[in-house]
C-alpha positions in Angstrom: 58.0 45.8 -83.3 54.6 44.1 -83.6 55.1 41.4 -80.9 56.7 44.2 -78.6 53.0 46.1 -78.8 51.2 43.2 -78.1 53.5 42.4 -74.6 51.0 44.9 -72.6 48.1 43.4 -74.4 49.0 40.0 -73.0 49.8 41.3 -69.8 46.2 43.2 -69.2 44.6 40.0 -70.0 46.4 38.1 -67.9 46.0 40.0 -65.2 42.2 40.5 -65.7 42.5 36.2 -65.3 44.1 36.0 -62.8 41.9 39.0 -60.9 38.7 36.5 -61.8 40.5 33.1 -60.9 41.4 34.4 -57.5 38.5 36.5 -56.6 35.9 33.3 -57.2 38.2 31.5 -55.1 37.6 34.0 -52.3 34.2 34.1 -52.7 34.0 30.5 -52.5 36.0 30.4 -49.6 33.3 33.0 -48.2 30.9 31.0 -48.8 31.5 28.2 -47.0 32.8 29.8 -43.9 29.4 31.1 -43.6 27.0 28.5 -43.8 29.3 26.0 -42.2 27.6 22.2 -41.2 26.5 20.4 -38.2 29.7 18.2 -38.0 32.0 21.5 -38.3 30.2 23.4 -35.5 30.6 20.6 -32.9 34.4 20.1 -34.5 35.1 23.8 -34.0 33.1 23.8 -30.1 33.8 20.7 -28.6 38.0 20.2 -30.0 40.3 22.0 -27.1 43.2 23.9 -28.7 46.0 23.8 -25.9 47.1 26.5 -27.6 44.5 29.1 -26.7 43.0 30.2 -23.4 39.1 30.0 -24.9 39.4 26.8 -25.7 36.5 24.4 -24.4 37.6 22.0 -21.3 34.8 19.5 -20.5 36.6 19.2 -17.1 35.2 22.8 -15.6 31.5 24.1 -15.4 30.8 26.9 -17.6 31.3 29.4 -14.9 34.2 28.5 -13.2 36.0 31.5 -13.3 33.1 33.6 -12.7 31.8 35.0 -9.2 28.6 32.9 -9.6 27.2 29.6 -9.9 26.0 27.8 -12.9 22.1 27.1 -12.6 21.0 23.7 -13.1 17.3 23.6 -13.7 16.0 19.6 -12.9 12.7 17.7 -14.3 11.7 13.7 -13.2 9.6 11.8 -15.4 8.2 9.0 -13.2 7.9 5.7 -16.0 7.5 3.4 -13.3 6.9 3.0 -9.5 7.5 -1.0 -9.0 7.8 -1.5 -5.7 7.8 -0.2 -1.7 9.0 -2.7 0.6 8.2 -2.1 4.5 11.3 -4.7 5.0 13.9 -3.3 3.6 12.3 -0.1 3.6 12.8 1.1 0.1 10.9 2.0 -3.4 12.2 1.2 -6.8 11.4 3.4 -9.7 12.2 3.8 -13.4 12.6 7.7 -14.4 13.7 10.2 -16.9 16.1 12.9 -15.3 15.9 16.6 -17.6 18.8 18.7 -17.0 19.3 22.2 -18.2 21.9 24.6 -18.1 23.8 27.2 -20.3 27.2 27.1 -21.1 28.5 30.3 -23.1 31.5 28.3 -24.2 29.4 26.6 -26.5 27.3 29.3 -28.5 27.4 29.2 -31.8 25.4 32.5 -32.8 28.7 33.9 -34.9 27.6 30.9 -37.3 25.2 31.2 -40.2 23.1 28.3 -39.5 19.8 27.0 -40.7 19.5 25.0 -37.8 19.2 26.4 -34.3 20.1 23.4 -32.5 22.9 20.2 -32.2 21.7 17.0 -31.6 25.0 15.2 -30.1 25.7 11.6 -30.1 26.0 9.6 -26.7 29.8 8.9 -28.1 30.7 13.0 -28.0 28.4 13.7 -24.8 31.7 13.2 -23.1 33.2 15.8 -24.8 30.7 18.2 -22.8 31.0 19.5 -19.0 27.5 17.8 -17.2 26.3 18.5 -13.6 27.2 15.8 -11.2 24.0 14.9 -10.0 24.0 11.9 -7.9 21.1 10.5 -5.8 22.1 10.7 -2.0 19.2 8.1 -0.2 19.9 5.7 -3.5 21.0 1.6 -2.9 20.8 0.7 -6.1 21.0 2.2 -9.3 21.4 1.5 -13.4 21.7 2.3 -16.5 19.6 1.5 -19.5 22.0 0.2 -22.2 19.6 -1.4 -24.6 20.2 -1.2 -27.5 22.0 1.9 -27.3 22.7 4.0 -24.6 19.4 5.7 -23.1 20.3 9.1 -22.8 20.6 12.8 -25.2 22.1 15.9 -25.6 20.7 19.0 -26.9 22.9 22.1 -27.6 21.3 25.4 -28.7 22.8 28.6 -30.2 22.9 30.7 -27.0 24.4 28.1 -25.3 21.6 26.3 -23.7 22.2 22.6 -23.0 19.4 19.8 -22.7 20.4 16.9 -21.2 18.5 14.0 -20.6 18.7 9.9 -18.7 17.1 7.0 -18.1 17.5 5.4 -14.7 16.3 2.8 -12.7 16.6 3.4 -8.6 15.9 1.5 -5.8 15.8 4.4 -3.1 15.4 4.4 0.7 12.4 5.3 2.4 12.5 5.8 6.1 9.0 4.6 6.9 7.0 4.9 9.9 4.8 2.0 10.8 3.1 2.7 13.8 -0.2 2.7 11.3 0.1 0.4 9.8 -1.5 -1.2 7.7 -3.6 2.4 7.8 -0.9 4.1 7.5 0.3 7.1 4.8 4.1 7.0 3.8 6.6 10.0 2.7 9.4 8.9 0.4 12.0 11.2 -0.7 14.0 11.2 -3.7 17.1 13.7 -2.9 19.0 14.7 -5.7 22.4 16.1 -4.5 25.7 17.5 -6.1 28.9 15.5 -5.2 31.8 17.7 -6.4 30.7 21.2 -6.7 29.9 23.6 -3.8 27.1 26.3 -4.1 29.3 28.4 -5.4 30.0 26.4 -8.6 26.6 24.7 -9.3 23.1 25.1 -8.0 20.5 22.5 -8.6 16.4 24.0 -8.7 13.2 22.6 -9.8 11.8 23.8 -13.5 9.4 26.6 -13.2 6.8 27.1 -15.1 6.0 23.5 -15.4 5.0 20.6 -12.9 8.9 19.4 -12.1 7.6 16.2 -11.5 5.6 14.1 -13.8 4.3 10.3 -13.8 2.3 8.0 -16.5 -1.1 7.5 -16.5 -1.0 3.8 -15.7 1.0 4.9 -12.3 -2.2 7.5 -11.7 -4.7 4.4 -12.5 -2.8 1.8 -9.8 -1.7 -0.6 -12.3 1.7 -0.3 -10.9 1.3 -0.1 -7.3 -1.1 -2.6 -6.2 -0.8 -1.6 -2.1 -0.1 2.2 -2.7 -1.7 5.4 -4.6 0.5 8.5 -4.9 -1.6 11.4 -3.5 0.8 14.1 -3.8 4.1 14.9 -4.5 6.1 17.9 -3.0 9.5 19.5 -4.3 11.8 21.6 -2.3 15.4 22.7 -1.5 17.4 21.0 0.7 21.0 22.6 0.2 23.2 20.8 3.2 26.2 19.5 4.1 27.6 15.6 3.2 28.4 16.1 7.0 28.9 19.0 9.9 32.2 20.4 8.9 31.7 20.0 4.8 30.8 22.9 2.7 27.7 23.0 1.0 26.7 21.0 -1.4 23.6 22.1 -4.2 20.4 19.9 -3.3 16.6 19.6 -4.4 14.4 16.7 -3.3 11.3 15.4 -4.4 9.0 14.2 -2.0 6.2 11.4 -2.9 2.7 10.8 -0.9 2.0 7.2 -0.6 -0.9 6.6 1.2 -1.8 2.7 1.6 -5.0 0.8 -0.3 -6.6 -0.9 2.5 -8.6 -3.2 0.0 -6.0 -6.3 0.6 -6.1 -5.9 4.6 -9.8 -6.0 4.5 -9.9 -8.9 2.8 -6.7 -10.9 4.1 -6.2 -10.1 7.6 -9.2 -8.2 9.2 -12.0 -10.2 8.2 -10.6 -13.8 8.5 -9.6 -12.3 11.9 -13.2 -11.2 12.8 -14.7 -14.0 11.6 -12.2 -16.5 13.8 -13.4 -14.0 17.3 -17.3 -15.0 16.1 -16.6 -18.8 15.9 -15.4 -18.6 19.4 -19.3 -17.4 20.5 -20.4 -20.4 19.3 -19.5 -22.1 22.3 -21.8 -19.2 24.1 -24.9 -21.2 22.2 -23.4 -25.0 23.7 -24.5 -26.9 26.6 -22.5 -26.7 29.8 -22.2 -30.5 29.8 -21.0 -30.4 25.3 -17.5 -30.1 27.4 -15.7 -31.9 24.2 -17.0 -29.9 22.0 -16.6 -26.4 23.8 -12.9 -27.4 24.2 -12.1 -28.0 20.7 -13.6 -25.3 19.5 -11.7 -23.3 21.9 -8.4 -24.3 21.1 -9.0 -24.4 17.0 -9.8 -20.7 17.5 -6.9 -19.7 19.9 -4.4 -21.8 17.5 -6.3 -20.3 14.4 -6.1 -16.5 15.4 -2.1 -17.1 16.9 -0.8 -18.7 13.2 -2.6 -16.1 11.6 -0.9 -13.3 13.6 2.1 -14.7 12.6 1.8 -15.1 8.9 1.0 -11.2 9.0 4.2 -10.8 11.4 6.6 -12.3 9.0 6.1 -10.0 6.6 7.3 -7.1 8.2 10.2 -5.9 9.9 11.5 -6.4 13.4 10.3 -3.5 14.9 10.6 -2.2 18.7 7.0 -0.4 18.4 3.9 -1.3 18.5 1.9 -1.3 14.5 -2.1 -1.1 14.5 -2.1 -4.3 13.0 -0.2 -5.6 16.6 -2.8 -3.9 18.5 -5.5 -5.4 16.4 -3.8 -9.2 16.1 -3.2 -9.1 20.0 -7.1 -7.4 21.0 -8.4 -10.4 18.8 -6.2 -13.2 20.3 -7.4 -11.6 24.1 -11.4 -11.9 22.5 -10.7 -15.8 21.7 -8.9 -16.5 24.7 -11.1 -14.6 27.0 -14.6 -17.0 25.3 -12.2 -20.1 26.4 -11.5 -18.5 29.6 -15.4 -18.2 30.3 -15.8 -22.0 28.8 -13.4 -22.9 31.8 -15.6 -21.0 34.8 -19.0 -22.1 33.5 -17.0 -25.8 33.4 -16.5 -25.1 37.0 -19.9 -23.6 37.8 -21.6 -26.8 36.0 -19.3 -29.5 38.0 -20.3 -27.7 41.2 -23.8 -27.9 40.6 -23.7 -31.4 39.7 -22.2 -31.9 43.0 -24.8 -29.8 44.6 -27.4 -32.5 42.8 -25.7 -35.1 44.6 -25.4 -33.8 47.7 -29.1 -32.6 48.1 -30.4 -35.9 47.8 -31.2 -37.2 51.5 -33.8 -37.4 54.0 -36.9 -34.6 54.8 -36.9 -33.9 58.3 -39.9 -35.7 60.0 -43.1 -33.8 60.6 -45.8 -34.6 63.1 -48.1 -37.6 63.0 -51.2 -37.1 61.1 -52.4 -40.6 59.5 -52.7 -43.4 62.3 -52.4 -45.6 60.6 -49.0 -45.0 59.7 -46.4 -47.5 61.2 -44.5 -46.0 63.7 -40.7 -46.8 64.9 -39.9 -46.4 68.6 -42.7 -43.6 68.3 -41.3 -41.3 65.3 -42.2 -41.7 61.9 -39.5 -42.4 59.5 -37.4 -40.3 57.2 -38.9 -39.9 53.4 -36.5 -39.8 50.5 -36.9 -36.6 48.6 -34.8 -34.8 45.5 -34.7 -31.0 45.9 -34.6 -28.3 42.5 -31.8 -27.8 39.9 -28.5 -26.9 42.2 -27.7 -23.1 42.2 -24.0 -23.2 40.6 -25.5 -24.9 37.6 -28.0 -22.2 37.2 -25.5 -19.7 37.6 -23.3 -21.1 34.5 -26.3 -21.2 32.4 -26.9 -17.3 33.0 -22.9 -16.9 32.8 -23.3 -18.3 29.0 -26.6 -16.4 28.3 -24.8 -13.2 30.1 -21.6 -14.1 27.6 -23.6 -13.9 24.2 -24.4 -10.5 25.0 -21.1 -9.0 26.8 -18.8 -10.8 24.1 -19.9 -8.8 21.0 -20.9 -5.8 22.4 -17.4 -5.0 23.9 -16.0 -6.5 20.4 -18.1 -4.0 18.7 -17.0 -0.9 21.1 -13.3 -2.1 20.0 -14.0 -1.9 16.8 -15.3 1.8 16.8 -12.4 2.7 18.8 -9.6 1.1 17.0 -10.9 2.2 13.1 -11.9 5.8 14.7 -7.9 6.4 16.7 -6.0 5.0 13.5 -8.2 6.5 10.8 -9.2 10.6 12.7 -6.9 10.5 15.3 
């Protein structure tokens, strides 16, 4: 009888154990579903489950199904401008590329987190939908691999995603040369969508901020030795790959490179000028110093032409005329025009030494006046006389003289016209 009143005893407690066991477990199992991990937020966002409709699918943008485009907001960091080649006409340049968009898919506010974003490795960034930006004027292009991949992904609880590359580009630049070397460059960078029409993705510029930034060594010309970037200009270009192609989302970035004249100066104008002056000199030489007028004549007209072409070679093949033509060319008529002069003062001074010849004979005989002066069949005789300097010898000496003047003053009127059309006008 006693063991049969303690059977509901037992049974309370057990119960009451049982009740405690279980209900801990629950609360433990609480507990961690609410303050769940990094690692089991991007497990539970970024693993598709076939099985359900809301399942994330890296292989749509985050508002495919809607009736509106995801926004794709675009930042450049400039590290590096290398190069701009007239050539091949093209810049290189090293950059960081910011993109930002939201995808709902990926919001993780349900979640009690004490972190509010996801840092995601390069391994599971291909997990996650990203714009297909590609550069439309690019040639060449890479990847920094060293020692890991150069790129990350931010994810943020709303859904926001940060997404971030290294590149290096070597871009086309149609340039126009017709001022050069004075001339001032406009080099896009056009950033275009390759997949996606308007109605899927938009690209824009980040507001609120400069959408284009650049390193202070760039700003201080330690980079571009020829160049300085004055300005740079973004804009929307949505367009078509072609005429019949939908549209495709587009922003370019347009860079101001306007020319350092420094090297120009130095290489090409001033040898140039100096190599026009040395042809004077034979202004300042005797008519009769012929084998000295002619060498220096020809050393400059050689001089000038081998210079012209070294400055040639280094540019394209071009069907218009460049400033620096204009200026090679004027200079090569200047030199050739002092050799031309040496030729007709040549000219001048061999007909007057002719003339010199010529005028020696006898004076026409004048009346009688000594007596005693012998007297042939009753004339007097012809007297041997030398006239003056001859006229054409004269008139090369005030050719020269004429020359020193004329030369440098229509030299210097060039001058003023060529720096004050190619700089003002």
């Amino acid at each position: 009888m006693q063991s049969r009143a303690m059977w509901p005893l037992v049974i309370t407690w057990s119960g009451l154990y049982f009740w405690l066991v279980l209900g801990a477990h629950e609360h433990s199992t609480t507990n961690n579903t609410t303050s769940v991990n990094r690692r089991e937020v991007l497990t539970y966002l970024l693993n598709p489950n076939p099985n359900t409709t809301d399942s994330y699918d890296p292989r749509v943008p985050p508002d495919y199904e809607e009736d509106f485009a995801t926004d794709v907001t675009i930042k450049i960091h400039l590290l590096s401008f290398d190069s701009v080649s007239e050539t091949t006409m093209d810049y290189s340049v090293e950059i960081y590329i910011f993109m930002q968009w939201t995808d709902k898919r990926l919001m993780f506010t349900k979640f009690n987190t004490n972190f509010t974003s996801l840092e995601v490795d390069s391994k599971i960034m291909d997990k996650v939908w990203v714009p297909d930006v590609y550069f439309r004027n690019e040639k060449k292009g890479a990847f920094h691999d060293v020692t890991v991949p150069n790129k990350y992904m931010h994810i943020y609880k709303n859904g926001t995603v940060s997404y971030s590359l290294r590149l290096s580009l070597t871009l086309s630049c149609r340039m126009r040369l017709q001022k050069y070397p004075l001339d001032t460059q406009h080099c896009p960078m056009v950033i275009q969508s390759y997949t996606y029409t308007t109605e899927n993705v938009m690209f824009k510029w980040a507001e609120g901020v400069v959408p284009v930034t650049h390193d202070k060594e760039i700003t201080l010309n330690t980079e571009l030795p020829q160049f300085s970037i004055v300005d740079n200009v973004t804009e929307s270009c949505n367009g078509t790959m072609d005429s019949e192609s939908p549209k495709f989302a587009c922003i370019k970035a347009l860079f101001t490179l306007k020319r350092d004249i420094g090297y120009y100066i130095i290489q090409i104008y001033v040898p140039s000028i100096l190599i026009v002056t040395l042809s004077w000199v034979s202004f300042w030489l005797d008519v009769d110093a012929i084998p000295a007028r002619v060498s220096l004549g020809v050393l400059t007209v050689l001089t000038l032409n081998t210079h012209g072409s070294n400055v040639q070679s280094q540019l394209p093949k071009l069907s218009y005329i460049k400033a620096i033509d204009v200026w090679v060319v004027s200079s090569l008529i200047f030199v050739f025009a002092a050799f031309l002069e040496f030729a007709y003062v040549n000219v001048l001074a061999r007909r007057g030494y002719k003339e010199m010849v010529t005028s020696q004979m006898f004076s026409v005989p004048v009346e009688q006046k000594d007596d005693s002066a012998p007297m042939i069949n009753g004339k007097l005789p012809r007297q041997l006389t030398v006239s003056g300097p001859a006229p054409s010898r004269n008139g090369a000496r005030r050719v020269d003289k004429l020359s020193r003047i004329l030369f440098p003053l229509a030299f210097s009127v060039f001058n003023i016209a060529y720096w004050l059309f190619y700089i003002y006008i």
